[in-house]
N, C-alpha and C positions, 0 to 999 in steps of 0.2 A: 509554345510551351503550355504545358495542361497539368490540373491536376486530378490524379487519382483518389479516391477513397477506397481504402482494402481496409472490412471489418468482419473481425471473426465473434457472435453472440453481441452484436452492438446493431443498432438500428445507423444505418448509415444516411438516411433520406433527409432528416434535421440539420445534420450539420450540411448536405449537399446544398440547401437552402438558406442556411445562412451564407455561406463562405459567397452563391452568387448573390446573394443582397451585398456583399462586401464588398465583393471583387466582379462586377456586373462583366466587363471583356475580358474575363477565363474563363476557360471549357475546365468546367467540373464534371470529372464520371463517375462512375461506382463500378469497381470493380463487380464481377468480370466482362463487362459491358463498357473496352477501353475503346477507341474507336482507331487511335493508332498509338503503339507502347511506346515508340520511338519519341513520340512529342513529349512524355511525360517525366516532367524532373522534378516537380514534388508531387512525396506521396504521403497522405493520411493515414496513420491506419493505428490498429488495436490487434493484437494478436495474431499476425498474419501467421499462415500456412508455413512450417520450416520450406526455406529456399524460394517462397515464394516472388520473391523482391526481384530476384536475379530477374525476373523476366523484363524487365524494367532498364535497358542499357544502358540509357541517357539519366537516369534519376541522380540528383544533384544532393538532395533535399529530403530525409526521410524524418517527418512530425509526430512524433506519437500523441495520443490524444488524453494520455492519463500523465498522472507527474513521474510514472517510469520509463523506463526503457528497455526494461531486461526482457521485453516480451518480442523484443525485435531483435537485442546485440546478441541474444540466446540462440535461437532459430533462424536467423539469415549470415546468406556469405556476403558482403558488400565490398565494395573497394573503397580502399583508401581513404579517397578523397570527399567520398559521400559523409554530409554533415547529418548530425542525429540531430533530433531537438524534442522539448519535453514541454509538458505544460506547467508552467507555474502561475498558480491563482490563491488568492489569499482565502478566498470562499472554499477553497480544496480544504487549508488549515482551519479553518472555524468552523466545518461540517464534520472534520474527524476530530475534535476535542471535542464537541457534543455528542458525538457516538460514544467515543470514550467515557466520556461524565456519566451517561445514561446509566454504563455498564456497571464501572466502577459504582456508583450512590444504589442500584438497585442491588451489588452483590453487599457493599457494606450495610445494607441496614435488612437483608435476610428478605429481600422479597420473593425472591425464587423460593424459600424454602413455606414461606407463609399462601404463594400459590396452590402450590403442592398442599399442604396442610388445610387449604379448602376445598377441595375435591375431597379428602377425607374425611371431613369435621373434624379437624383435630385442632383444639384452640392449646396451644403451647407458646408462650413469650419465650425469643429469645434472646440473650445475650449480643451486642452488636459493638464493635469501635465508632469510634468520631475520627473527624478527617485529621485532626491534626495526632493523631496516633497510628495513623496508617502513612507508610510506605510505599511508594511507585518508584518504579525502576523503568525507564524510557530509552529502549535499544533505536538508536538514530537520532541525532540533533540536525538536520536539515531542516528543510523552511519548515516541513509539519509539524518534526518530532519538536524539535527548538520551540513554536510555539504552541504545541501542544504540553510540553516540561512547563514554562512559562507560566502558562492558566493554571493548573493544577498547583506551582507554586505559588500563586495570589491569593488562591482558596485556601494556603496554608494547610497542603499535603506537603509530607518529605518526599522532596522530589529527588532521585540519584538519573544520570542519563550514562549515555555510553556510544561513544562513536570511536569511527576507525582514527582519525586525527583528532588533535587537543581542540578544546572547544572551551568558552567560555562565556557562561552563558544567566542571567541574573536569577538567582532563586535556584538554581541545578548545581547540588554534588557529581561537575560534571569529574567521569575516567573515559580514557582511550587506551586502545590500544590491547592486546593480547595481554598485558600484564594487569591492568585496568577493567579486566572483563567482569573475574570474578568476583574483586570488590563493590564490582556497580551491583549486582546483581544478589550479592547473598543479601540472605534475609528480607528480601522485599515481600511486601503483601500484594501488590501485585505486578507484573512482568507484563508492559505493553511493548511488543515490536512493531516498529515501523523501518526496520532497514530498508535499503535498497538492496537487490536482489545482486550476490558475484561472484566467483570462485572462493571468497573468504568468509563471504557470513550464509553460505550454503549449509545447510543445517543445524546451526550456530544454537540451535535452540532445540536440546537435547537431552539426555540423563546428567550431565554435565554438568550441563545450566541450570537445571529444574531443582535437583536435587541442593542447589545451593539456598534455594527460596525459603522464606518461614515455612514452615507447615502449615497447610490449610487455604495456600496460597492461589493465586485466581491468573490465570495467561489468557493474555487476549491476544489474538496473530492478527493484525491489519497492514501486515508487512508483504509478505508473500509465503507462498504452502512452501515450497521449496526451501523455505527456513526451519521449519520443524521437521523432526522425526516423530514422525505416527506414531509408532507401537508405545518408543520411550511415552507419550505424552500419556495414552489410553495405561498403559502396566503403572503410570504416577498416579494417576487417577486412580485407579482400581488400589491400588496401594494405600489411599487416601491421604499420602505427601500434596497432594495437591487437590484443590476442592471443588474444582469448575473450569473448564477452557470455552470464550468465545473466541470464535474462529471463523471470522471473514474474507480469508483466503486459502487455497489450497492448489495442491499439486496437480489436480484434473479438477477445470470449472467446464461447465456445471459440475458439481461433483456425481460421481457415480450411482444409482440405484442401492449397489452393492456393498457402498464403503461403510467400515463398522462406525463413523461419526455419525450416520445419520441413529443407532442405534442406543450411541451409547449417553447412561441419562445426566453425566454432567457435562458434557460438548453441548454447546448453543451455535447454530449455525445462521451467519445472514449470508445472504448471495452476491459478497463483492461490492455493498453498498456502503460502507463507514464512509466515504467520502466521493461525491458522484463527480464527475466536472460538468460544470454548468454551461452548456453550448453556448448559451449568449455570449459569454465575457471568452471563453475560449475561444470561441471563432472568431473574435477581434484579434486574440495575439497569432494566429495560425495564418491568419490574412494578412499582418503584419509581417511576416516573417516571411511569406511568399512574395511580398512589395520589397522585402530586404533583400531576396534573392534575386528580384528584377534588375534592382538599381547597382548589385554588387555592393551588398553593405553585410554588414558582420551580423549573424542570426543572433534571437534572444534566446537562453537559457540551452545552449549546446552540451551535449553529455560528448563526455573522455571516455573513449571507449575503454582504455585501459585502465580506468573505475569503472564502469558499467552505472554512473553518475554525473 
């Protein structure tokens, strides 16, 4: 039994070095350099190649290496029996509520606009809220969103949240549910996603959605591209219904040369980093869960394929 590493824009070499400090008698390889596919029944990976898995017969075991999975239940055919698993780390949820804070405190108090404003000389004070007169609206209460609503309600932000089932959750006007969408969501000052990615909240984040926001309103996507609609998001913007999108996922990463976000001047783009996983502490539960596969014991944090969570 061996395992594989298949990564697609991830440096695969790091974690090949931890996992053998972990697990010193396994054969770890790196894709495409398997030495035989038949031995291998767990497989690492990030993004793999649509279909690429299949090549893999014997695979018992597929780990993804971020806290999703839709980058694998999306693009491969698997059977059955193959167990998914995902990473859960608490450093995931405390590196995306400080990306979030960052965004949120630099848009509520106009520092993007006083940037701008010095390249020009242009000294203008402007008008700004305080936290406890602004509004977030939190698409996802899983381990992130949950304690990412959480912080932001300590700091005494109105926090509203939104998941596909009833949640409750301390400091969060939490809704669910399709009839629950639009209440979560009107009039927020600003729209954080963090769903997981599935046939239901596939573009969930739309003319729909947006148009229900305050005016003037700020979306941040650290959820996946695949939840927004482009054009709706860039025509709200231009429309000036909405005053700014960060967007740290999208439909094609790296994103395109071509794509009008890199152009346009209230889209802020980071490259997929709101919340990294930290190889050290991940490569312990990855090695964990390959000992659990040894001994025939029950994996940690297994995704329902029929949630795609």
């Amino acid at each position: 039994m061996s395992i594989a590493i298949i990564f697609n824009h991830k440096d695969p070499a790091p974690w090949k070095k931890e996992l053998e400090k972990n697990l010193p008698d396994t054969l770890v390889e790196i894709y495409p350099d398997i030495t035989d596919k038949q031995q291998v029944e767990f497989i690492l990976c990030w993004k793999p190649m649509p279909g690429l898995l299949a090549e893999f017969p014997e695979v018992k075991v597929i780990q993804s290496v971020g806290a999703s999975a839709d980058h694998i239940l999306n693009t491969q055919r698997l059977k059955p029996e193959v167990i998914i698993s995902r990473i859960v780390d608490q450093n995931l949820s405390i590196d995306m509520f400080e990306y979030l804070l960052a965004i949120i405190l630099v848009k509520l108090k106009n520092m993007e606009q006083y940037a701008a404003d010095k390249k020009n000389k242009v000294w203008k004070p402007a008008a700004y809220k305080g936290i406890a007169d602004t509004t977030i609206t939190v698409l996802g209460l899983g381990q992130i969103g949950g304690y990412v609503g959480q912080k932001l309600a300590q700091m005494n932000f109105n926090v509203k949240g939104w998941s596909a089932s009833e949640k409750s959750i301390d400091g969060i006007t939490s809704f669910h549910g399709h009839e629950g969408f639009q209440e979560a969501v009107k009039e927020a000052d600003f729209l954080i996603n963090l769903l997981p990615l599935t046939t239901e909240t596939k573009d969930i984040i739309g003319y729909n959605s947006l148009t229900l926001l305050r005016k003037g309103a700020t979306l941040i996507n650290a959820g996946r591209g695949e939840h927004l609609v482009e054009k709706d998001l860039i025509d709200l913007l231009d429309a000036e219904h909405l005053s700014a999108a960060y967007l740290d996922v999208f439909r094609t990463e790296p994103l395109p040369d071509h794509h009008p976000f890199w152009q346009h001047p209230k889209i802020f783009i980071t490259p997929h980093i709101a919340s990294i996983t930290k190889i050290h502490s991940a490569a312990l539960l990855v090695a964990d869960n390959y000992k659990r596969l040894s001994n025939k014991q029950q994996l940690l944090y297994t995704v329902l394929p029929n949630k795609g969570y």
